[in-house]
mmCIF file as gemmi writes it, N, C-alpha and C atoms, coordinates in Angstrom:
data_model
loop_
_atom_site.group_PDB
_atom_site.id
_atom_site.type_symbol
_atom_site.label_atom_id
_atom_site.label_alt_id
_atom_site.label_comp_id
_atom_site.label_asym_id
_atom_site.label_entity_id
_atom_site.label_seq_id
_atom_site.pdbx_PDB_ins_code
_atom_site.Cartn_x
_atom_site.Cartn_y
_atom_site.Cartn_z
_atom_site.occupancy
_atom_site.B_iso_or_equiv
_atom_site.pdbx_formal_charge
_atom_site.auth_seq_id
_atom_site.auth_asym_id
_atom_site.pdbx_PDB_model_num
ATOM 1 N N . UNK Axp A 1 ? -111.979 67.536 204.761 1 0 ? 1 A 1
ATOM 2 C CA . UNK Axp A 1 ? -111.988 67.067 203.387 1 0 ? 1 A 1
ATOM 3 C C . UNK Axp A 1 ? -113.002 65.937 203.245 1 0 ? 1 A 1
ATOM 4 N N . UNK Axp A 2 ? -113.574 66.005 201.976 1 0 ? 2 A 1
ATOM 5 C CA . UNK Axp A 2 ? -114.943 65.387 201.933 1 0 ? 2 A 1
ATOM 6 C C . UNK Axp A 2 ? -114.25 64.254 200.858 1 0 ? 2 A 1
ATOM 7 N N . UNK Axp A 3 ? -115.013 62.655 201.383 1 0 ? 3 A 1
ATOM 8 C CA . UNK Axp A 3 ? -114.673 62.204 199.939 1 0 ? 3 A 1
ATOM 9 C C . UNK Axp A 3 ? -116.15 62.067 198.756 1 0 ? 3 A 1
ATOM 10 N N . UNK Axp A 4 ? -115.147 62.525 197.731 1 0 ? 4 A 1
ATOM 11 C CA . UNK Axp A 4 ? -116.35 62.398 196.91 1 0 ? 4 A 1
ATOM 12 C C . UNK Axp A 4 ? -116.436 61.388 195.838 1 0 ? 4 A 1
ATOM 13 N N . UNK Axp A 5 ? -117.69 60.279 196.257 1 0 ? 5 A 1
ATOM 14 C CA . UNK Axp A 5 ? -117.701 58.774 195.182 1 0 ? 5 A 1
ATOM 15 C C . UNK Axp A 5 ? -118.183 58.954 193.777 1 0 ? 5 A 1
ATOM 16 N N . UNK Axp A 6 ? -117.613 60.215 193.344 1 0 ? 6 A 1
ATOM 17 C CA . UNK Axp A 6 ? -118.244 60.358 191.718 1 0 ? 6 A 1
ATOM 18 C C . UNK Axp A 6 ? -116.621 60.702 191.062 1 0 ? 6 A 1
ATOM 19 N N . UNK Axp A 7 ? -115.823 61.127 192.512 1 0 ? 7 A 1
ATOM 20 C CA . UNK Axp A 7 ? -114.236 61.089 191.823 1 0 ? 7 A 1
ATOM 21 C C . UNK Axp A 7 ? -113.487 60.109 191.543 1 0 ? 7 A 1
ATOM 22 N N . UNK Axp A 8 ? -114.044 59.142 192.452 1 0 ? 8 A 1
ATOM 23 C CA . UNK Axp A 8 ? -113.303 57.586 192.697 1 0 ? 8 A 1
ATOM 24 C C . UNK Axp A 8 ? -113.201 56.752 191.157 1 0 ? 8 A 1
ATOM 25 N N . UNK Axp A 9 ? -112.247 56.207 191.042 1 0 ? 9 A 1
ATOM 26 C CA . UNK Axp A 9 ? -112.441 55.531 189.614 1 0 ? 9 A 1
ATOM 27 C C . UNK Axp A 9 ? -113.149 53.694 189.852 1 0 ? 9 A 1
ATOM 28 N N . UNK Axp A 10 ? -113.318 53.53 189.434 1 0 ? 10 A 1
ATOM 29 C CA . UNK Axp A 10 ? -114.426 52.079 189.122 1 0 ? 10 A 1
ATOM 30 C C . UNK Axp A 10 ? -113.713 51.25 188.055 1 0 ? 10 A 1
ATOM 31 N N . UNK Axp A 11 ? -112.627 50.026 188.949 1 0 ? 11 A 1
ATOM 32 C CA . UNK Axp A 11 ? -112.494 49.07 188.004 1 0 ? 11 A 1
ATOM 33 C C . UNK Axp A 11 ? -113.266 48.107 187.744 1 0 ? 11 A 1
ATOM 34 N N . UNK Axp A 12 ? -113.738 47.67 185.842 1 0 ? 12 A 1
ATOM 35 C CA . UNK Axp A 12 ? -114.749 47.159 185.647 1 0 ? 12 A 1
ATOM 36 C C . UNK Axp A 12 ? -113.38 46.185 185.036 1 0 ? 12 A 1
ATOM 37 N N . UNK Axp A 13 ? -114.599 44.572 184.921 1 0 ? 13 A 1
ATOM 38 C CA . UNK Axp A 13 ? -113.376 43.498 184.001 1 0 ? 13 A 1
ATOM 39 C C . UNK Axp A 13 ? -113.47 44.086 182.714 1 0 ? 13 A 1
ATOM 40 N N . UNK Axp A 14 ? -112.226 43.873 181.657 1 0 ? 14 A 1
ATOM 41 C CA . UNK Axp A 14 ? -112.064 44.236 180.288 1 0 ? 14 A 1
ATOM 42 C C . UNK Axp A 14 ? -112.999 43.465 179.756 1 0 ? 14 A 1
ATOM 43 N N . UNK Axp A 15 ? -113.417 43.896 178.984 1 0 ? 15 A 1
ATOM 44 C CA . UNK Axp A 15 ? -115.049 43.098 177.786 1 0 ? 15 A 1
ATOM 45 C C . UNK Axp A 15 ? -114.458 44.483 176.451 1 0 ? 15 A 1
ATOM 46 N N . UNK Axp A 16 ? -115.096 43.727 175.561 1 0 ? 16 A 1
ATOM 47 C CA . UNK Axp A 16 ? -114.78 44.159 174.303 1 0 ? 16 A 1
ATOM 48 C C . UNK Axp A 16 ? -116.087 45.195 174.508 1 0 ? 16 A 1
ATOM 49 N N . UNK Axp A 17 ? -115.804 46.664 174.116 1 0 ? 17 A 1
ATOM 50 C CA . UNK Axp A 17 ? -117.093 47.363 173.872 1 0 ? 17 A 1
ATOM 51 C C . UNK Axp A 17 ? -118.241 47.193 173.026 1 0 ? 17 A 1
ATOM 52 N N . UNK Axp A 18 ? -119.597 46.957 173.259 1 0 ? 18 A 1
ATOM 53 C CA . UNK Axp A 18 ? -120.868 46.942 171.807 1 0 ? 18 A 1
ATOM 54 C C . UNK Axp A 18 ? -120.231 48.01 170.778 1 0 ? 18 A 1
ATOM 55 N N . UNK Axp A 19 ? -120.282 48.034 170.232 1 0 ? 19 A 1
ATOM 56 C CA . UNK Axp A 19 ? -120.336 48.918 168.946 1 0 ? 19 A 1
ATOM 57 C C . UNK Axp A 19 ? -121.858 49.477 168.638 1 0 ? 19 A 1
ATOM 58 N N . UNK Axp A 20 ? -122.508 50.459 169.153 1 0 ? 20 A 1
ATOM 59 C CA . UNK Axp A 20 ? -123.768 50.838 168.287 1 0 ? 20 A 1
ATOM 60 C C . UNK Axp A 20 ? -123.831 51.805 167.527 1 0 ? 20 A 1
ATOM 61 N N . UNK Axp A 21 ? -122.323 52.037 167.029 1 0 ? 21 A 1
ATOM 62 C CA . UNK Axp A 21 ? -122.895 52.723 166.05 1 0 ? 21 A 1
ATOM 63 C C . UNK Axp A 21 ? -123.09 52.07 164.85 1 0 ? 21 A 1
ATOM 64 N N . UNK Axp A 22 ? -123.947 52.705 163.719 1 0 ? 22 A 1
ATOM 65 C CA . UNK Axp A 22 ? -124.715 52.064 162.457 1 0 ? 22 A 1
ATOM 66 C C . UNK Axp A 22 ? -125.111 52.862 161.837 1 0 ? 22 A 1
ATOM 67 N N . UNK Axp A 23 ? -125.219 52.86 160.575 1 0 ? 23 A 1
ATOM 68 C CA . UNK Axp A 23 ? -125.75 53.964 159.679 1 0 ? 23 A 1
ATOM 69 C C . UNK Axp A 23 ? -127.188 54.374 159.846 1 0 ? 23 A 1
ATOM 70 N N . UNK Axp A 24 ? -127.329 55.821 160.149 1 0 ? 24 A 1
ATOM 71 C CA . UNK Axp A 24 ? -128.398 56.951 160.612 1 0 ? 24 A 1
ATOM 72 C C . UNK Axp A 24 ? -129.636 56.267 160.076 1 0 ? 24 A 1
ATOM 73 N N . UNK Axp A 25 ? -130.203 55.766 160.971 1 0 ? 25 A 1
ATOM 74 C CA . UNK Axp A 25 ? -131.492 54.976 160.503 1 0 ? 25 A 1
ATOM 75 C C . UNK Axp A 25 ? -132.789 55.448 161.207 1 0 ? 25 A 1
ATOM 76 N N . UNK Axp A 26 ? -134.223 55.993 161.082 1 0 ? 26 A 1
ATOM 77 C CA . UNK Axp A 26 ? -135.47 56.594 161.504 1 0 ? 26 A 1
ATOM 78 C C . UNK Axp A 26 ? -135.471 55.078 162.379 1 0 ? 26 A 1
ATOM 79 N N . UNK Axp A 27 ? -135.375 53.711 161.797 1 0 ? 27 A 1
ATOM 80 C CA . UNK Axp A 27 ? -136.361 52.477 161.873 1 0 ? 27 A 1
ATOM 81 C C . UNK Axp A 27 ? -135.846 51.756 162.906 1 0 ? 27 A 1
ATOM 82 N N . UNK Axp A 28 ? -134.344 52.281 163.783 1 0 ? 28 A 1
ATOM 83 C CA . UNK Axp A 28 ? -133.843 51.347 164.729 1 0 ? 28 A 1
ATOM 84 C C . UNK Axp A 28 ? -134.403 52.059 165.798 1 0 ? 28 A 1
ATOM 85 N N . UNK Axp A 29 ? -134.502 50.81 166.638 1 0 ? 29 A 1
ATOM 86 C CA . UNK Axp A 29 ? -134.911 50.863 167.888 1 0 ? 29 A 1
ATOM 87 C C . UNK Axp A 29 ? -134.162 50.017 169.086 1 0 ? 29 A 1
ATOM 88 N N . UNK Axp A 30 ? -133.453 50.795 170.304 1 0 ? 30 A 1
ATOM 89 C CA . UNK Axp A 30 ? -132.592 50.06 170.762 1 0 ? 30 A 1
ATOM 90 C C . UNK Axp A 30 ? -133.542 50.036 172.555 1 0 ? 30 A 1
ATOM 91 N N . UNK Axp A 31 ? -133.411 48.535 172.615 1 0 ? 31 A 1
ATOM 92 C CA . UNK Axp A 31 ? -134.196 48.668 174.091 1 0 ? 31 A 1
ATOM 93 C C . UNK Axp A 31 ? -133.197 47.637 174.851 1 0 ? 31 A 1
ATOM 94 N N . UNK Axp A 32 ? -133.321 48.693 176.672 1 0 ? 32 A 1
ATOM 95 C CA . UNK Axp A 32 ? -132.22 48.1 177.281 1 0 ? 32 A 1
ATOM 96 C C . UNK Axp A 32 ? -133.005 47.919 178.603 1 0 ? 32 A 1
ATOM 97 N N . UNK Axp A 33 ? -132.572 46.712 178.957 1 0 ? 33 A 1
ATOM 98 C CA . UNK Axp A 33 ? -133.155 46.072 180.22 1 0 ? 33 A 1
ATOM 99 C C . UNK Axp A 33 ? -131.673 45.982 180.853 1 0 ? 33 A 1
ATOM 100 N N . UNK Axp A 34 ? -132.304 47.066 182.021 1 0 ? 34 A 1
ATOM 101 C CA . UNK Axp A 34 ? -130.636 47.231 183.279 1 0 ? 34 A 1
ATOM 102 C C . UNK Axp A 34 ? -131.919 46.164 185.146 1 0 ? 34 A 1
ATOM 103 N N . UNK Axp A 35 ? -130.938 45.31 185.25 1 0 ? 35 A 1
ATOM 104 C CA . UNK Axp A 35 ? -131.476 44.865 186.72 1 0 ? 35 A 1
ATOM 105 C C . UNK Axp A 35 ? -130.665 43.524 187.132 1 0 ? 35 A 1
ATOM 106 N N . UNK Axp A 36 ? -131.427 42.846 188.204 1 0 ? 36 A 1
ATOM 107 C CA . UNK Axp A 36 ? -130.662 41.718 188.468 1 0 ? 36 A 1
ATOM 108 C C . UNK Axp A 36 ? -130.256 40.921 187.243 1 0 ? 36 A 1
ATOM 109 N N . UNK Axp A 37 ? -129.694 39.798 187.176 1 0 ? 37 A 1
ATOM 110 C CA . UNK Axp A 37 ? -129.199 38.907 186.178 1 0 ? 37 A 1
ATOM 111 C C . UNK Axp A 37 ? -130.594 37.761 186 1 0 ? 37 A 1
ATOM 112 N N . UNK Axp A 38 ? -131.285 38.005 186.972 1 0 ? 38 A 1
ATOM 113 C CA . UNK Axp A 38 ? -132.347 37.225 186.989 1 0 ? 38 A 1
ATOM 114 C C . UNK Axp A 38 ? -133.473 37.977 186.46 1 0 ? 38 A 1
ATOM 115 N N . UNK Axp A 39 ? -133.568 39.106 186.883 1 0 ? 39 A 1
ATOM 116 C CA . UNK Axp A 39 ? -134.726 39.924 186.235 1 0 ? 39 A 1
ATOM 117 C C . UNK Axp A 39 ? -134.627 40.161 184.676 1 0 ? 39 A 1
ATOM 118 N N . UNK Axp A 40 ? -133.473 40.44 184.713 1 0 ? 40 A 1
ATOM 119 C CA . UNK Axp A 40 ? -133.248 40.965 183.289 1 0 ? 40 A 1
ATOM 120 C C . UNK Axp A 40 ? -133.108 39.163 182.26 1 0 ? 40 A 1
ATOM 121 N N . UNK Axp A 41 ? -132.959 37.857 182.638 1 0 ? 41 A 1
ATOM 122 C CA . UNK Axp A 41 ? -133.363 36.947 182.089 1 0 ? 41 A 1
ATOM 123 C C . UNK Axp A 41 ? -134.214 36.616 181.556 1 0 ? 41 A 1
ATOM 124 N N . UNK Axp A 42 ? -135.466 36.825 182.768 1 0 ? 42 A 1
ATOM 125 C CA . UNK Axp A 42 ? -136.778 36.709 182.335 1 0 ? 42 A 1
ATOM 126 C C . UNK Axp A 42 ? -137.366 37.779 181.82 1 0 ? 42 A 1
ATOM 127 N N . UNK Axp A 43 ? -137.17 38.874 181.753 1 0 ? 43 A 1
ATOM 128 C CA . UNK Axp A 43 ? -137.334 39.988 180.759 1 0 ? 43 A 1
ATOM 129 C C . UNK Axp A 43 ? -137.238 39.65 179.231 1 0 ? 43 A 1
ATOM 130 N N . UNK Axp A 44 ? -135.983 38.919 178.958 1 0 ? 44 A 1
ATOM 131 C CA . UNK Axp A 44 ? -135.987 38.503 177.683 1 0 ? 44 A 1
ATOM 132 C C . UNK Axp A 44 ? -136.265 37.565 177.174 1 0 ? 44 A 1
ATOM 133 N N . UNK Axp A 45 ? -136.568 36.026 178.073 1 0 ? 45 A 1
ATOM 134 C CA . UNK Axp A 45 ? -137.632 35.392 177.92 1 0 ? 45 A 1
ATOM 135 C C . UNK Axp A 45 ? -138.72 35.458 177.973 1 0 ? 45 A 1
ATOM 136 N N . UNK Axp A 46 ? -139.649 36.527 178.372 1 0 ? 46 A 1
ATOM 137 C CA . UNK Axp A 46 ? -140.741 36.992 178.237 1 0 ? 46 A 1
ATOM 138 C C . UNK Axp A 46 ? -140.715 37.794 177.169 1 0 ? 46 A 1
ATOM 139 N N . UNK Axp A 47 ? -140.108 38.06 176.575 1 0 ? 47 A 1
ATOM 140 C CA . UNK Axp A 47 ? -140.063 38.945 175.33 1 0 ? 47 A 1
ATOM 141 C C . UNK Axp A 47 ? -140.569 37.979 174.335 1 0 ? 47 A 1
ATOM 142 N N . UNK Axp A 48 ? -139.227 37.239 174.458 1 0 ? 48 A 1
ATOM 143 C CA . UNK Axp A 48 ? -139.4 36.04 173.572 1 0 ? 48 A 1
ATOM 144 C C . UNK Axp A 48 ? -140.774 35.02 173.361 1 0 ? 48 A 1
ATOM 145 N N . UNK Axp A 49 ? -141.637 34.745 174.512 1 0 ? 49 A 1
ATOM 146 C CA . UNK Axp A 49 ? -142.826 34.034 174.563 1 0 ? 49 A 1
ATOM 147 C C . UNK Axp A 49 ? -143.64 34.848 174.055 1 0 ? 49 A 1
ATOM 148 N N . UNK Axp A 50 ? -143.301 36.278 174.064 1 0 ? 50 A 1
ATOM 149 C CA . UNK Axp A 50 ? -144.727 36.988 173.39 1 0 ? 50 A 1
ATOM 150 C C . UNK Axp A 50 ? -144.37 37.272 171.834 1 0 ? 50 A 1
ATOM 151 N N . UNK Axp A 51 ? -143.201 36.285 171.386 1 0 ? 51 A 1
ATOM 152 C CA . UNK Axp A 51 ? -142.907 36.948 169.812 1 0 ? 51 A 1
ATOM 153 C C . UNK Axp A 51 ? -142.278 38.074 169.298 1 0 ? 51 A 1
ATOM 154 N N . UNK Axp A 52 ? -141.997 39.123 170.731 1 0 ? 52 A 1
ATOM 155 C CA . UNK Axp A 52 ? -141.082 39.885 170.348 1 0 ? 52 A 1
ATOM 156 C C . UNK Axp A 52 ? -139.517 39.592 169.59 1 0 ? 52 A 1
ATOM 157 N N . UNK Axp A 53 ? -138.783 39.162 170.653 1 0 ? 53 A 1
ATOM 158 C CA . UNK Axp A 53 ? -137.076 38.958 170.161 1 0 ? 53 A 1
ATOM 159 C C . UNK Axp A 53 ? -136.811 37.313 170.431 1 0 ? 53 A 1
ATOM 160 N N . UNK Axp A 54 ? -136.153 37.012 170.134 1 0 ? 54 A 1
ATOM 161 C CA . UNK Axp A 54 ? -135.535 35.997 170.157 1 0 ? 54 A 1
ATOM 162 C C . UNK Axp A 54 ? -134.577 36.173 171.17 1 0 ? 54 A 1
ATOM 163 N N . UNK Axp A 55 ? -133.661 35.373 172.25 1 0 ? 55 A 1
ATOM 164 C CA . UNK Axp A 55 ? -132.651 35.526 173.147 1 0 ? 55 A 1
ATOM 165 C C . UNK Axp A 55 ? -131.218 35.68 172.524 1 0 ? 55 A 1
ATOM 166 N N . UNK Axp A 56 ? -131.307 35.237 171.64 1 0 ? 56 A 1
ATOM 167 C CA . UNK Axp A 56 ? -130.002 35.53 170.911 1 0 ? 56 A 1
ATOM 168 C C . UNK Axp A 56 ? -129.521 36.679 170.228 1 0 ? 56 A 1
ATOM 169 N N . UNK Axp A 57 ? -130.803 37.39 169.99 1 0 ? 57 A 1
ATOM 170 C CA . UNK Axp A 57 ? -130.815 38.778 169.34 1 0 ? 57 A 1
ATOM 171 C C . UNK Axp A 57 ? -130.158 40.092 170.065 1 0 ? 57 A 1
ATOM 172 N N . UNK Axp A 58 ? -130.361 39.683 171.506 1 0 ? 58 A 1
ATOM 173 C CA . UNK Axp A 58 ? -129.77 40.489 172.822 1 0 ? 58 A 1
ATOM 174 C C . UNK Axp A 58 ? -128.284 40.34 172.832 1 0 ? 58 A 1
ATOM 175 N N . UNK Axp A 59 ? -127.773 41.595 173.125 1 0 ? 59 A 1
ATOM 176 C CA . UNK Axp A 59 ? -126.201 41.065 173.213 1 0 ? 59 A 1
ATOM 177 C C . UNK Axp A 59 ? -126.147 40.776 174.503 1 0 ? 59 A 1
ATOM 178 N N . UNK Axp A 60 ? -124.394 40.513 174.578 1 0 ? 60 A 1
ATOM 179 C CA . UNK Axp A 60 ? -124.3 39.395 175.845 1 0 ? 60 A 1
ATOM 180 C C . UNK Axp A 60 ? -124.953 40.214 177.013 1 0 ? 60 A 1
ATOM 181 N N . UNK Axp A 61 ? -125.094 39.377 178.222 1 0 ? 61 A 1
ATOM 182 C CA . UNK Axp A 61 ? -125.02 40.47 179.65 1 0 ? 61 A 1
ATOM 183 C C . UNK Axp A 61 ? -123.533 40.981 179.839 1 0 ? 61 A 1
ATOM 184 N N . UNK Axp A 62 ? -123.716 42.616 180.393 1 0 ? 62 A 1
ATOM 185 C CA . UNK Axp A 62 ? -122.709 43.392 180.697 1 0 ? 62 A 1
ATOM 186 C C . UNK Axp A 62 ? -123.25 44.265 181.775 1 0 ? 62 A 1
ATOM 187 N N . UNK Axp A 63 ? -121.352 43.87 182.705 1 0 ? 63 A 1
ATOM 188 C CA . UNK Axp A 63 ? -122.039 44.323 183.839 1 0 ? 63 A 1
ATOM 189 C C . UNK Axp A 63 ? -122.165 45.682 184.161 1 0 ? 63 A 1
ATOM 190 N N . UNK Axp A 64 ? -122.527 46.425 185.277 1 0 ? 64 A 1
ATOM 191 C CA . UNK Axp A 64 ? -123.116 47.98 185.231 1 0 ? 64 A 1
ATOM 192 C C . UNK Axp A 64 ? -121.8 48.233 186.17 1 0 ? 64 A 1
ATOM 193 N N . UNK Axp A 65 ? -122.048 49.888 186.359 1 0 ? 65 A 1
ATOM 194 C CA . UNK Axp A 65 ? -121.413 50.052 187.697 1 0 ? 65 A 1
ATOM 195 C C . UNK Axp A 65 ? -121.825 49.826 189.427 1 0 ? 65 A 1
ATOM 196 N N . UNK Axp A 66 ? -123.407 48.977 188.805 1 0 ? 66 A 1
ATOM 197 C CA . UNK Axp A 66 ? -124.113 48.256 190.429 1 0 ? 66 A 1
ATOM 198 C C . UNK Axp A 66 ? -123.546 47.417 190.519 1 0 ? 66 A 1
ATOM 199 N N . UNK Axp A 67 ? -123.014 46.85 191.62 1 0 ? 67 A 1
ATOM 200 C CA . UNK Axp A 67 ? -122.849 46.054 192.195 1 0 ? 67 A 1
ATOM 201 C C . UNK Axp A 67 ? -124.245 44.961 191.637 1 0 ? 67 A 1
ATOM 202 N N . UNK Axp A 68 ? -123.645 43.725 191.147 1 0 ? 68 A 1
ATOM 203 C CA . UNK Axp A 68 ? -125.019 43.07 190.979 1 0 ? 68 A 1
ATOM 204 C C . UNK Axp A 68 ? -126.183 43.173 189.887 1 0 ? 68 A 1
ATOM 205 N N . UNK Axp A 69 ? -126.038 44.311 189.666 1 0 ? 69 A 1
ATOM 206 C CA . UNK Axp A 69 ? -126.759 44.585 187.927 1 0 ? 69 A 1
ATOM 207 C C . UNK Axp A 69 ? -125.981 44.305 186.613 1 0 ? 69 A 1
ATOM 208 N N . UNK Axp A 70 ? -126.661 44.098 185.808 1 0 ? 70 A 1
ATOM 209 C CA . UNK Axp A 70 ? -126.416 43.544 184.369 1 0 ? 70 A 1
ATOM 210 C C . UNK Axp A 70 ? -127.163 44.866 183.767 1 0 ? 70 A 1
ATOM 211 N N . UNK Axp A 71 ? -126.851 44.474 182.319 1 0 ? 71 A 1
ATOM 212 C CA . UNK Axp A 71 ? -127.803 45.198 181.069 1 0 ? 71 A 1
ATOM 213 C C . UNK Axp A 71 ? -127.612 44.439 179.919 1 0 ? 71 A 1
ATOM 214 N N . UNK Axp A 72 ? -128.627 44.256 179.051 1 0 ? 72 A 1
ATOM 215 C CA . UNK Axp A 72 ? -128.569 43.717 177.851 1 0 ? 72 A 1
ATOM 216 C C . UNK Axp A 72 ? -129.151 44.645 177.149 1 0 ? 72 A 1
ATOM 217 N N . UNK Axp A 73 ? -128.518 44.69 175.678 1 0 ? 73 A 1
ATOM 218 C CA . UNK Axp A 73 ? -129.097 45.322 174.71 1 0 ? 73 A 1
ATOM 219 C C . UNK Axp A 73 ? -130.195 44.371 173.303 1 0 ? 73 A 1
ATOM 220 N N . UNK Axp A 74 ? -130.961 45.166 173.689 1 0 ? 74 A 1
ATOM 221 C CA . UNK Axp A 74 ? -131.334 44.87 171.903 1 0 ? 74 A 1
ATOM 222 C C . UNK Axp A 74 ? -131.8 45.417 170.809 1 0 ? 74 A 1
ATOM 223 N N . UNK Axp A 75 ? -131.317 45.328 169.768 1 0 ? 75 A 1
ATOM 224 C CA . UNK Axp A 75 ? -131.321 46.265 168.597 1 0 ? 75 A 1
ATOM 225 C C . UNK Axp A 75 ? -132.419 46.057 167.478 1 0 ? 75 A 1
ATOM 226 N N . UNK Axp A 76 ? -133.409 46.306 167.327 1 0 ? 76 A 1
ATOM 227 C CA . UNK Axp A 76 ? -134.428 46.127 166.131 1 0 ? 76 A 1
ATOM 228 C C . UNK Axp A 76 ? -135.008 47.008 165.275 1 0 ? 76 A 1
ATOM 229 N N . UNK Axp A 77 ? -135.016 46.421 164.082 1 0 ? 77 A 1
ATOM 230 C CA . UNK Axp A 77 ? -135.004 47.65 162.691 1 0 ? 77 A 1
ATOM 231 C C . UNK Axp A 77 ? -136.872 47.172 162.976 1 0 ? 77 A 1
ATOM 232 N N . UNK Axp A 78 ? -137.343 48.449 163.192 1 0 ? 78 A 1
ATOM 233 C CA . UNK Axp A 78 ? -139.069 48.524 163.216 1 0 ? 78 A 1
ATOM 234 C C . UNK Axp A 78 ? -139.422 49.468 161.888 1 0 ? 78 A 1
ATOM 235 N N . UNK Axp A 79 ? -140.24 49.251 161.293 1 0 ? 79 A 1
ATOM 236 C CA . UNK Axp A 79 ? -141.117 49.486 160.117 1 0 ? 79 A 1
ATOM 237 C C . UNK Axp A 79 ? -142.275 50.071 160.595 1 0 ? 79 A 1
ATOM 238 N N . UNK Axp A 80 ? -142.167 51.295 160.667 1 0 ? 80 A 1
ATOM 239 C CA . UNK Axp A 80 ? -143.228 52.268 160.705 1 0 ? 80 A 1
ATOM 240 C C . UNK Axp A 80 ? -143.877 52.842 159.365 1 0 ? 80 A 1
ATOM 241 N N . UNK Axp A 81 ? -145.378 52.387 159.219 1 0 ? 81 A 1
ATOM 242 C CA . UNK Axp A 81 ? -145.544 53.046 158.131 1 0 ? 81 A 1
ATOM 243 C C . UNK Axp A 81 ? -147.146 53.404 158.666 1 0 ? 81 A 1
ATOM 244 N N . UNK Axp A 82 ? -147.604 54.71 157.511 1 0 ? 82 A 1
ATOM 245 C CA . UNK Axp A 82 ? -148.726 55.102 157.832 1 0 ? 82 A 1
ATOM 246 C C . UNK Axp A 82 ? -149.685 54.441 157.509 1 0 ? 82 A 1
């Protein structure tokens, strides 16, 4: 008998779920930075120095099923026009 680690269940701490859902929009754009807690920091402070997002705009860090990885989300209404 084989064990198999995709049967195993994975307790994560309770956190309130993101909510993404939102009314059917062409203009949102959702970008997610998954890595260390450190990588993914300066990811969004580098965002931020180039004028992209602001740090606050990101929701909180949440952790993955890595050991050690995070993900943050962020959500932005982009204006595409011809």
């Amino acid at each position: 008998m084989t064990n198999n680690p995709c049967s195993q269940t994975v307790n994560l701490p309770e956190q309130p779920l993101i909510d993404l859902r939102d009314s059917p929009s062409p203009d949102i754009l959702r970008v997610i930075a998954i890595g260390s807690p450190q990588v993914v920091q300066f990811c969004v402070a580098r965002l931020f120095q180039l004028g992209y997002a602001r740090p606050d705009e990101w929701s909180r860090q949440l952790p993955t099923v890595n050991p050690g990885e995070v993900m943050r989300i962020l959500t932005k209404r982009i204006s595409v026009t011809d």
